[in-house]
C-alpha positions in Angstrom: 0.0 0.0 0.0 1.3 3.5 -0.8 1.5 6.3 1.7 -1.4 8.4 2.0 -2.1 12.3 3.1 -4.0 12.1 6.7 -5.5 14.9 8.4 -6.0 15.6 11.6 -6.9 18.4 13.8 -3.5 18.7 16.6 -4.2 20.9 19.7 -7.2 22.7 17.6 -5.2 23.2 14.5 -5.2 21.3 11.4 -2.6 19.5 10.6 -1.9 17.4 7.2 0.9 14.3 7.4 1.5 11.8 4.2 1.7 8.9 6.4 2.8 5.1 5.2 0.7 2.3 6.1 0.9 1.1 9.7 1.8 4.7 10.8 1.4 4.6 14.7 -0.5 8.0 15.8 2.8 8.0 18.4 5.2 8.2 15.4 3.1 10.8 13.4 3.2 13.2 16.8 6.7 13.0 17.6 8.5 12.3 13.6 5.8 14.0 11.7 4.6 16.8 13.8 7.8 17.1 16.5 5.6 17.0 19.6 7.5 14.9 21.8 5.8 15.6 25.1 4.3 11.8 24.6 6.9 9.3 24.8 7.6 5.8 23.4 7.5 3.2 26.2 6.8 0.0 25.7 5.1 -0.2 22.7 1.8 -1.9 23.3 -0.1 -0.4 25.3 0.9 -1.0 28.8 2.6 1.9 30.5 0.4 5.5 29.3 3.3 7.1 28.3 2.4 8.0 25.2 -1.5 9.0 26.1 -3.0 11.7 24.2 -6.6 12.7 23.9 -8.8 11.7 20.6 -12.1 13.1 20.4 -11.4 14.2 23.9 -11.1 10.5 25.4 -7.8 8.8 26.0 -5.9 6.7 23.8 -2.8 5.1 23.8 -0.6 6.6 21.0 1.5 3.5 20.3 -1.8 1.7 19.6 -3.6 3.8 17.0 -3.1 3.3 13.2 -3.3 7.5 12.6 -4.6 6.2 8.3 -7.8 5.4 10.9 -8.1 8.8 12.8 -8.9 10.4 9.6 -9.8 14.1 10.6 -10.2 12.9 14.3 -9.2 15.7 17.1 -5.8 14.9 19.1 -4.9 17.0 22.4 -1.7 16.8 23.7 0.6 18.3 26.4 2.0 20.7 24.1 -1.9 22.0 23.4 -2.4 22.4 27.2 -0.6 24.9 28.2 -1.8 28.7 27.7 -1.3 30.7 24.9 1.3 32.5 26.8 2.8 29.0 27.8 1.2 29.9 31.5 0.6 26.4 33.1 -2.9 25.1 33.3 -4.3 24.1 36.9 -3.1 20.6 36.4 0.0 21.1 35.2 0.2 23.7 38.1 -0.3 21.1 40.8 1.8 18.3 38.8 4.8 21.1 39.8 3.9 22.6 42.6 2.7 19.0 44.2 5.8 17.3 43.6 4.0 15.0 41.4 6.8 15.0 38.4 9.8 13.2 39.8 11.5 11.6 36.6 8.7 13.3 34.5 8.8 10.5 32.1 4.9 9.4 32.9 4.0 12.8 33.3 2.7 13.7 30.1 0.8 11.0 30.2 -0.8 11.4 33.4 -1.5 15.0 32.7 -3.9 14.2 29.4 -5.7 11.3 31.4 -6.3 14.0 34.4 -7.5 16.7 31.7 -9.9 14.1 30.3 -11.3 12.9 33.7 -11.3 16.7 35.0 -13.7 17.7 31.7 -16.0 14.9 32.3 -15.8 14.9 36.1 -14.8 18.4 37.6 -14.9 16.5 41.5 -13.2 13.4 40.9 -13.1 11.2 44.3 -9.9 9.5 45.1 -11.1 6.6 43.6 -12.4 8.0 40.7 -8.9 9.0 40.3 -7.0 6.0 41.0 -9.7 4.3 38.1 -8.7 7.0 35.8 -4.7 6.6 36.1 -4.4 2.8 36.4 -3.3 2.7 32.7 -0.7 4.6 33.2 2.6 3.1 34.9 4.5 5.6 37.2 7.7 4.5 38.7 8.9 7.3 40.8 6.4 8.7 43.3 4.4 6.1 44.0 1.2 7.4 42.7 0.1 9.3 46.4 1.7 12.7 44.6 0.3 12.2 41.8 -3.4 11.8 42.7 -3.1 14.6 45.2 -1.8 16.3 42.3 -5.0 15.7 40.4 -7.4 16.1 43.4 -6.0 20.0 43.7 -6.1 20.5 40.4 -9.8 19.8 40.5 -10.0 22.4 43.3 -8.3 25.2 41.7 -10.1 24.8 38.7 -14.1 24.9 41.4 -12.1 28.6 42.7 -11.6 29.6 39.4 -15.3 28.9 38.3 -16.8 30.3 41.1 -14.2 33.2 41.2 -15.8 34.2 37.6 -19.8 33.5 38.7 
């Protein structure tokens, strides 16, 4: 099969990649597009490294053929940030929570915490733990991390109310 002209919409902009067949969504983020934020871990779906959002749910890059996402909508941690490059309220409490160590999962982590914050702006602890199991940390332990998430929630209830 001969390599085809995909299109996608990256962090709300379109974005146009001639891809070859078998093209992992992974490889057209970091060799296509240069966003590196999501990493290559193992290669099958088993450590989140590589999460992203598609269609606002998320997906493990390494997994997804991109010639199928055909004008699909991918968010990554290059999109999150401001358009100032100020932090958003996860990504603030991923920092200021100690929640980074290594910083190799974080990336990860960070998308599956922006998708569980949209659909579920008071995530319990449990709800939390649910929402990060696909995603393998192997620095802090996890506690930081879902305390990390947890505040982010918070500051994100001030900031609502702060505006109504």
């Amino acid at each position: 099969m001969a390599s085809r002209v995909i299109e996608l919409i990256v962090n709300e902009e379109p974005r146009e990649l001639l891809a070859s067949p078998g093209t992992t969504l992974l490889e057209a983020l970091r060799e296509g597009f240069g966003l590196t934020a999501a990493k290559r871990g193992c290669a099958q779906g088993s450590c989140g490294t590589c999460t992203v959002l598609l269609d606002g749910a998320p997906v493990f890059a390494c997994l997804i053929a991109v010639e199928t996402i055909q004008g699909a909508s991918i968010d990554t941690l290059e999109g999150v940030s401001g358009p100032e490059g100020e932090l958003d309220e996860v990504q603030a409490a991923f920092l200021e929570g100690f929640a980074t160590q290594c910083g190799f999962c974080t990336p990860g982590m960070i998308m599956v915490a922006e998708a569980l914050l949209a659909e579920n702006p008071d995530p319990s602890h449990e709800d939390v733990v649910r929402a990060i199991s696909g995603n393998v940390c192997r620095c802090t332990g996890y506690a930081l991390i879902i305390a990390a998430i947890r505040d982010a929630a918070a500051r994100r209830a001030a900031a609502a109310a702060a505006v109504a």
